[in-house]
SEMAR-875396 format. One record per residue (C-alpha): residue in one letter; x, y, z. Coordinates in Angstrom, 3 decimals, m for minus. Layout:
BEGIN
{A {X Y Z}}
...
***
This chain:
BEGIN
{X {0.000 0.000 0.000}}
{X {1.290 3.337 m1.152}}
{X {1.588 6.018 1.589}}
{X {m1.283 8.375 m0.799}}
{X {m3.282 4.907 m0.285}}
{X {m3.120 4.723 3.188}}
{X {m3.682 8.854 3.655}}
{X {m7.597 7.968 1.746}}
{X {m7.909 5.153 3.816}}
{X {m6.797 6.797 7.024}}
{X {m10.063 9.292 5.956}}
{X {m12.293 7.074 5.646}}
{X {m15.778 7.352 5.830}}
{X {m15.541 10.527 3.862}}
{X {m17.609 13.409 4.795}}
{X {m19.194 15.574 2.137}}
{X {m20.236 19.245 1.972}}
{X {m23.929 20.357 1.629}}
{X {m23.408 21.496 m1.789}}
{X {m21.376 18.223 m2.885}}
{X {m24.389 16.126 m1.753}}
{X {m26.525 18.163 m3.605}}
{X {m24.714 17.266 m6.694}}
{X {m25.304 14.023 m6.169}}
{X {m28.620 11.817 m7.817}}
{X {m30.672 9.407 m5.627}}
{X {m28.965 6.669 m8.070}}
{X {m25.590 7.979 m6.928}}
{X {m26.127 7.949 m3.341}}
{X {m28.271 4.192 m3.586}}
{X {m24.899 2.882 m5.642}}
{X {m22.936 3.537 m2.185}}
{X {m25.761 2.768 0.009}}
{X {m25.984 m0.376 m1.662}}
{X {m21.903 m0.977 m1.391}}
{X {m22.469 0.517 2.614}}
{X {m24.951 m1.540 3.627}}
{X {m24.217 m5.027 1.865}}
{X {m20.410 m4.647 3.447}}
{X {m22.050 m3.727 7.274}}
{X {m23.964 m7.401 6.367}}
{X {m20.868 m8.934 6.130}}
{X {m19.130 m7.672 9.007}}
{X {m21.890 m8.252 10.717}}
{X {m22.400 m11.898 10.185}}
{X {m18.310 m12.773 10.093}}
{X {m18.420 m14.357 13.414}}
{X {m19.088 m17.263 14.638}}
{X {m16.900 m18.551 11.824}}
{X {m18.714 m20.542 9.415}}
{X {m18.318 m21.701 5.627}}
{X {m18.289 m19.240 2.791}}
{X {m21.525 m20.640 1.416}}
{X {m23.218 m20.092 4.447}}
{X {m22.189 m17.105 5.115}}
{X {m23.134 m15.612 1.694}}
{X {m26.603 m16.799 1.605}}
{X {m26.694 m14.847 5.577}}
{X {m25.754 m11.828 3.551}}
{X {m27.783 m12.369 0.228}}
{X {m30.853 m12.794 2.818}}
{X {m30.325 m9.063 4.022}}
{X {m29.277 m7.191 0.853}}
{X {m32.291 m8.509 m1.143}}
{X {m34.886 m5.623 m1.841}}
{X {m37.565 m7.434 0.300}}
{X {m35.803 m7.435 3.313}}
{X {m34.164 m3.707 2.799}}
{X {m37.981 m2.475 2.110}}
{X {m38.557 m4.193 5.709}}
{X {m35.494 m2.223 7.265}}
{X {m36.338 0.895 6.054}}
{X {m39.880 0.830 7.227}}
{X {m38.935 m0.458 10.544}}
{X {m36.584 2.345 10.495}}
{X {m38.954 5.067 9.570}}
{X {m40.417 5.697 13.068}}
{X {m37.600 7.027 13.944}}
{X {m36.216 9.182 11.050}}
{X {m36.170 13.348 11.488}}
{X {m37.400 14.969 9.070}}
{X {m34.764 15.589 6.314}}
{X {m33.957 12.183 6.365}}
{X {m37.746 11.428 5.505}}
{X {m36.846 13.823 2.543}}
{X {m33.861 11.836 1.357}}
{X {m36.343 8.684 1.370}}
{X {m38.646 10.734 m0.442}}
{X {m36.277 11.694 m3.572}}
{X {m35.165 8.106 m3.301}}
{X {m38.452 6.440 m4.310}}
{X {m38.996 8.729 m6.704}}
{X {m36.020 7.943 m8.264}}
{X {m36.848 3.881 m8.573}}
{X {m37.910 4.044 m12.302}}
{X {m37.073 0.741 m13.548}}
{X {m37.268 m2.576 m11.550}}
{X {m36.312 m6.299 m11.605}}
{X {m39.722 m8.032 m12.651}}
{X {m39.858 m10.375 m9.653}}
{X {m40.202 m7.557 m6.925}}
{X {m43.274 m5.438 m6.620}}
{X {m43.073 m1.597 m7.451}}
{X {m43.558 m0.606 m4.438}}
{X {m41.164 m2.535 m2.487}}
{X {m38.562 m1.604 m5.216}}
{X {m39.266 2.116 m4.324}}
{X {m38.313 1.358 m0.606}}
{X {m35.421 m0.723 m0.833}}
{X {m34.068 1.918 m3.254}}
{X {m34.743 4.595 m0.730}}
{X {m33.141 2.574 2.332}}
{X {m30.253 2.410 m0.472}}
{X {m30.360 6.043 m0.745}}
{X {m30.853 6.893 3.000}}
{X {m27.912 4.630 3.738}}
{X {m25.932 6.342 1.237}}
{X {m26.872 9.614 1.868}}
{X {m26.107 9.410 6.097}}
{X {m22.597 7.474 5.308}}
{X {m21.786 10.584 3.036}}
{X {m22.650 13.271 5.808}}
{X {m23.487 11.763 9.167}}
{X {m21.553 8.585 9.606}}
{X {m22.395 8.136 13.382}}
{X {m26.320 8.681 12.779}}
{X {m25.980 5.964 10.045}}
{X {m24.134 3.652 12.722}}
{X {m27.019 4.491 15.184}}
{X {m29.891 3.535 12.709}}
{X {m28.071 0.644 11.212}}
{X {m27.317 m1.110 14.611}}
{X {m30.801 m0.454 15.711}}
{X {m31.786 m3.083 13.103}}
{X {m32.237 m6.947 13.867}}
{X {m29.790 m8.845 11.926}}
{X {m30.499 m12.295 13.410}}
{X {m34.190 m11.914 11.761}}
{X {m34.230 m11.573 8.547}}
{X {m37.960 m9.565 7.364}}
***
């Protein structure tokens, strides 16, 4: 690892600006809430060891839309304001869908995608807060 390599990673999360987060689409903050969320999964369910099969289908069983529509409305209850605004723009911005999942449930797994990615991007500890307040022994 370079020493410029290790300086990013020393940084990380990275917090953005107001304005840069306002440059962003919904799609660009549910592509990193999707990466966020799907590698908090798999920290998550690393111990007890286990096989990698089992392991991935743990994971798979959370990052499916089904069971992210289920997170985010658990997690709605307890959202301020803006960040019921950030879910807003985020099912708006589920146009197309995978034929097998319902529109709706689309819509809210993209805006727990969106949510995630939006809080990682400029409030990493509120993110931490909602994420660990979900149940990941029970999948939804």
């Amino acid at each position: 690892m370079t020493q410029e390599q290790g300086q990013y990673l020393a940084r990380l999360p990275i917090v953005f600006s107001p304005v840069q987060i306002r440059q962003l689409s919904p799609a660009a903050l549910a592509y990193v809430g999707d990466a966020v969320y799907e590698l908090y999964v798999r920290t998550c369910h690393l111990l007890p060891p286990k096989r990698i099969q089992l392991f991935h289908q743990q994971v798979v069983a959370h990052v499916r839309a089904e069971t992210q529509a289920h997170c985010l409305r658990s997690l709605q209850p307890h959202l301020t304001t803006a960040e019921i605004e950030i879910i807003r723009q985020g099912r708006n911005a589920a146009s197309s869908r995978p034929k097998r999942i319902d529109p709706v449930t689309y819509q809210q797994a993209t805006s727990f995608e969106v949510l995630v990615g939006y809080l990682y991007l400029t409030d990493p500890q509120r993110l931490a807060q909602l994420l660990q307040s979900l149940n990941l022994d029970t999948v939804g």
